[in-house]
C-alpha positions as a printed NumPy array, in Angstrom:
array([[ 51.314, 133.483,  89.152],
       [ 52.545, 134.662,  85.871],
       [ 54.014, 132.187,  83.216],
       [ 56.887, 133.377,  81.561],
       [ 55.9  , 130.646,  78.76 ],
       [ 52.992, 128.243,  78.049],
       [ 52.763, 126.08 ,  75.224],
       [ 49.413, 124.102,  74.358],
       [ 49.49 , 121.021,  72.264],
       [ 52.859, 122.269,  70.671],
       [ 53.762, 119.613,  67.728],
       [ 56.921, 119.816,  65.722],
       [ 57.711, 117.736,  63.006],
       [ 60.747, 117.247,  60.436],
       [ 59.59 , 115.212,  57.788],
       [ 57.903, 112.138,  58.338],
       [ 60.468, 112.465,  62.16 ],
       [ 57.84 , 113.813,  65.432],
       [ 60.409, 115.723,  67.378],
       [ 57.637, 117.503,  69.994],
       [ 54.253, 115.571,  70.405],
       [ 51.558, 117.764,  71.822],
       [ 53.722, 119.613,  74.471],
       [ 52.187, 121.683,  77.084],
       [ 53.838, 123.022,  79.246],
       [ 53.965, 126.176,  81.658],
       [ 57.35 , 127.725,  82.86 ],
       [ 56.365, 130.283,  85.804],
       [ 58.214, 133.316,  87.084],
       [ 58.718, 132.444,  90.6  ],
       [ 62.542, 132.686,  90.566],
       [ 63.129, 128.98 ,  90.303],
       [ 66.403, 126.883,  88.566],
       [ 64.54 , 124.26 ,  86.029],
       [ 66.848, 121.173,  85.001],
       [ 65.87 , 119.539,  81.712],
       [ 66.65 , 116.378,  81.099],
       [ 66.279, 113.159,  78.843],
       [ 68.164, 111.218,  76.23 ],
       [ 69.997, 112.668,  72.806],
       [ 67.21 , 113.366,  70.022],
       [ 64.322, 113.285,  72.727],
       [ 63.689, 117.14 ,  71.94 ],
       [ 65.309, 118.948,  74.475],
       [ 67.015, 121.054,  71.83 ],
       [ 63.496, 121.762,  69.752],
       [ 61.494, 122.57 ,  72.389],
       [ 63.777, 125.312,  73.698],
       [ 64.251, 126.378,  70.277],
       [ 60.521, 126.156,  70.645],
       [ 60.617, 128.633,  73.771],
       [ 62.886, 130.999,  72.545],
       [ 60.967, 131.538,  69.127],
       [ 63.416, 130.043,  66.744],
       [ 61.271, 127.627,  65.065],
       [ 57.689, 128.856,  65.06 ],
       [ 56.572, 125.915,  62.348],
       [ 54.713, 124.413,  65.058],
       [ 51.182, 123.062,  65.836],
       [ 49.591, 124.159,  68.792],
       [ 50.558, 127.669,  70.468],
       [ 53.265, 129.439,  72.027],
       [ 52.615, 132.537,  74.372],
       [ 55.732, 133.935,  76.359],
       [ 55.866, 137.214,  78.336],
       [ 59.172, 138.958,  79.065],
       [ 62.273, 138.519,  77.321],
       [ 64.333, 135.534,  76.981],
       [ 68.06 , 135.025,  77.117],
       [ 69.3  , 131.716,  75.387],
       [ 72.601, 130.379,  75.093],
       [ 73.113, 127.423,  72.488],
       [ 75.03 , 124.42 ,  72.76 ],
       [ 77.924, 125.598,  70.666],
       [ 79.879, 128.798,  70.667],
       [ 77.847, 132.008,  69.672],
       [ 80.927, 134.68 ,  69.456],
       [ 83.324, 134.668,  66.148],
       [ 86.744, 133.516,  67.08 ],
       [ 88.568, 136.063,  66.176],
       [ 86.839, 138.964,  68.067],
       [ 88.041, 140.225,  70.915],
       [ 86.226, 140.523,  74.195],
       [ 85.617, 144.169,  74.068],
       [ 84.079, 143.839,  70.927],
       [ 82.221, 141.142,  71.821],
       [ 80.503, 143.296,  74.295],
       [ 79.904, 146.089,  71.444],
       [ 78.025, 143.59 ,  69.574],
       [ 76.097, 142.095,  72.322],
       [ 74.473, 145.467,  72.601],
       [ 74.139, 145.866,  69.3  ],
       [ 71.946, 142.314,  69.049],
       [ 70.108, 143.076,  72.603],
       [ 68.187, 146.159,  73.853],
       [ 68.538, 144.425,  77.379],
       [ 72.32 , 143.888,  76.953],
       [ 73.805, 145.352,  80.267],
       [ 77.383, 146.858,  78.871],
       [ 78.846, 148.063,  82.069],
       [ 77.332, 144.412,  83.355],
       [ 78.922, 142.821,  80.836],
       [ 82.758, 144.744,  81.833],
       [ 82.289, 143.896,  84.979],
       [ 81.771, 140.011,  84.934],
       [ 84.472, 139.845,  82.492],
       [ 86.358, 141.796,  85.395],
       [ 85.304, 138.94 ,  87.842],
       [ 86.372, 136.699,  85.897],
       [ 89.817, 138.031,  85.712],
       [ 89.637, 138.285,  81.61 ],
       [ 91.539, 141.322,  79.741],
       [ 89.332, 142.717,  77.184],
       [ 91.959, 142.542,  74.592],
       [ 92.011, 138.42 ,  74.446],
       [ 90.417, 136.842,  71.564],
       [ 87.743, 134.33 ,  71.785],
       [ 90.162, 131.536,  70.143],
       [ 92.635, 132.656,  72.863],
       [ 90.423, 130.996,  75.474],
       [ 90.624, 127.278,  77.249],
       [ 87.153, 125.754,  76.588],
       [ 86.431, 125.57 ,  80.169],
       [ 86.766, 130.01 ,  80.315],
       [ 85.018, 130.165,  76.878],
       [ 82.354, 128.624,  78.31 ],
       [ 82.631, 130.67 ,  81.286],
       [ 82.584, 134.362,  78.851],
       [ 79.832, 132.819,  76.923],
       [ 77.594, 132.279,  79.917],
       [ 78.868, 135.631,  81.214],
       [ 77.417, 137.693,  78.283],
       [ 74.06 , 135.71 ,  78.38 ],
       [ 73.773, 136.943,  81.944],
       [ 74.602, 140.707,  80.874],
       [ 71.225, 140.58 ,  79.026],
       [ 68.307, 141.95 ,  81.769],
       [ 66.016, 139.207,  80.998],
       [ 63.351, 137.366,  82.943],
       [ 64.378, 134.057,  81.708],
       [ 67.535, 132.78 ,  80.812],
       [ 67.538, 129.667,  78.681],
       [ 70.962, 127.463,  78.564],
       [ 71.261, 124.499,  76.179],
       [ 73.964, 122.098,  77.558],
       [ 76.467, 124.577,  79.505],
       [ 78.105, 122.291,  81.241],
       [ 79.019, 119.74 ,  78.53 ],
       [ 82.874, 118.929,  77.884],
       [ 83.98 , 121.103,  80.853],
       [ 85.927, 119.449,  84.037],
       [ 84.407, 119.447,  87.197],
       [ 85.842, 122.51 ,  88.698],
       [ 84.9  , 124.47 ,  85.658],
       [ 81.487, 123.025,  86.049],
       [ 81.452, 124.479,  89.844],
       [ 82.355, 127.786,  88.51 ],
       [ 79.912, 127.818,  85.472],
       [ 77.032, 126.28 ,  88.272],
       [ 78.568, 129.576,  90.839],
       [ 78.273, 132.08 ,  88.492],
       [ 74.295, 131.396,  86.607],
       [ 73.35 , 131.511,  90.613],
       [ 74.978, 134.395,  91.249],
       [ 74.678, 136.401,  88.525],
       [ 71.666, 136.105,  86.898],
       [ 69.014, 139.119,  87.093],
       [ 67.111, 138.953,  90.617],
       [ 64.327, 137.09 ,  90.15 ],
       [ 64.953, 135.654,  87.197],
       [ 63.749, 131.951,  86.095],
       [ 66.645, 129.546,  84.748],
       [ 66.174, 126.513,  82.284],
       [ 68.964, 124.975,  82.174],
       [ 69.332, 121.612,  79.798],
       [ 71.671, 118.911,  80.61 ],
       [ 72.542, 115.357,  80.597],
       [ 74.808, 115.667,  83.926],
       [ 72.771, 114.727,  87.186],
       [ 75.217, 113.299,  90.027],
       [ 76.022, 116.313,  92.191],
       [ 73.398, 118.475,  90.96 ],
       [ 70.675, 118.381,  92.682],
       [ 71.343, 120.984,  95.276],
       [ 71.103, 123.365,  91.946],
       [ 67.288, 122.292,  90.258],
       [ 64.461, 123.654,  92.34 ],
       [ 62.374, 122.023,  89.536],
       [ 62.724, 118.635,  87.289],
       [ 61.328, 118.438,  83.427],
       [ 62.279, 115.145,  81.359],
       [ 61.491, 114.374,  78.079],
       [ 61.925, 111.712,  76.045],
       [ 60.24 , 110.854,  72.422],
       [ 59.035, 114.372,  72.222],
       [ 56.393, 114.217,  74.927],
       [ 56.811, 115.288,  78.861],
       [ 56.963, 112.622,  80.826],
       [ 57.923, 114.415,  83.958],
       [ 57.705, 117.992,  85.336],
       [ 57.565, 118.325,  89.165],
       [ 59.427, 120.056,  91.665],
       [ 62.506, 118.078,  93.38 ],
       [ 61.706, 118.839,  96.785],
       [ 58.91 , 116.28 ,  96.144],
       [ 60.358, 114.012,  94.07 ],
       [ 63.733, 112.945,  95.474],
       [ 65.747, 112.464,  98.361],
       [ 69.311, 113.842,  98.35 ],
       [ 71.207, 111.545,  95.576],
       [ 68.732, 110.033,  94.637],
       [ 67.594, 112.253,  91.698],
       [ 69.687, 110.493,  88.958],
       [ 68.077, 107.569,  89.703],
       [ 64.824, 108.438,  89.569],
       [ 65.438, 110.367,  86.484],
       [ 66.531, 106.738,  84.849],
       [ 63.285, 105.103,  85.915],
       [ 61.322, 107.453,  84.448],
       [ 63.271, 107.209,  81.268],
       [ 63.45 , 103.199,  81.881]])
């Protein structure tokens, strides 16, 4: 099968700090949802910044095929844009940026073009900002803590629309430190903690229904 990513022995480090410790780690394109998970400062952040080829001061290698949408964990659009210009910029950025794509999930979303980012609740900012991630025609889309600070019907619609939106086939990492209720949504489970993997296997095998948080804890425990 083809991996949309591999790492070998991948090592970051910020001064004397270890933030990745010989990662490897394959990410395939078989269509699946992968949940990342662990504590704050265990790397989650770095080693998607890792993936997504924003800090290539690494030990170890890197090899990704296809192209790879990623969504930080803090807003990405200037304030005081407004939607429709959001999308002109988007496909200025991104070759694969869909533009009629982009129109029309702003359109499902019940959004007027003219609205400014700053005009948005956090729970529909987080919504557009997902949205325009999923415009891009990518074969893996890479979200860093989408569902932080939202309520929980804001998380069902952020959850609704990465599933039902994203390009066919498509792989989804998707990093998080909300489990309860979520594991209908992770076909596969990756937790980190320290900087090394200390878990990556599918959750069919791994957990009952609700019982994935806790097994996530013991591993971290």
């Amino acid at each position: 099968m083809l991996e949309l990513v591999s790492t070998t022995a991948v090592s970051v480090r910020f001064g004397s700090r270890v933030a990745l410790d010989s990662i490897d780690l394959q990410i395939p394109a078989d269509g699946s949802i992968i949940g990342l998970f662990g504590r704050n400062g265990a790397g989650k952040s770095t080693l998607i910044r890792v993936i997504c080829g924003l800090i290539n001061r690494h030990d170890g290698s890197v090899h990704t095929n296809g192209d790879i949408a990623y969504l930080p964990d803090r807003p990405m659009w200037y304030p005081w844009l407004r939607l429709s210009a959001c999308i002109e910029l988007g496909a200025q950025l991104w070759p694969d940026f869909d533009v009629a794509r982009a129109h029309t999930l702003l359109a499902t979303l019940g959004l007027d073009e003219r609205s400014r980012v700053r005009e948005l609740s956090k729970g529909m900012s987080e919504q557009v900002h997902i949205a325009f991630t999923l415009a891009r025609r990518c074969s893996l889309y890479v979200f860093d803590e989408p569902l932080a600070a939202v309520d929980p019907l804001t998380r069902d619609r952020v959850i609704e629309l990465i599933q039902r939106e994203r390009q066919p086939g498509s792989t989804v990492l998707i990093s998080t430190h909300l489990i309860a209720g979520l594991e209908a949504l992770f076909d596969t489970v990756l937790v980190v903690d320290a900087g090394r993997v200390l878990l990556n296997a599918p959750v069919d095998v791994l957990a009952s229904p609700g019982s994935l948080e806790a097994q996530i804890k013991e591993v971290l425990a």
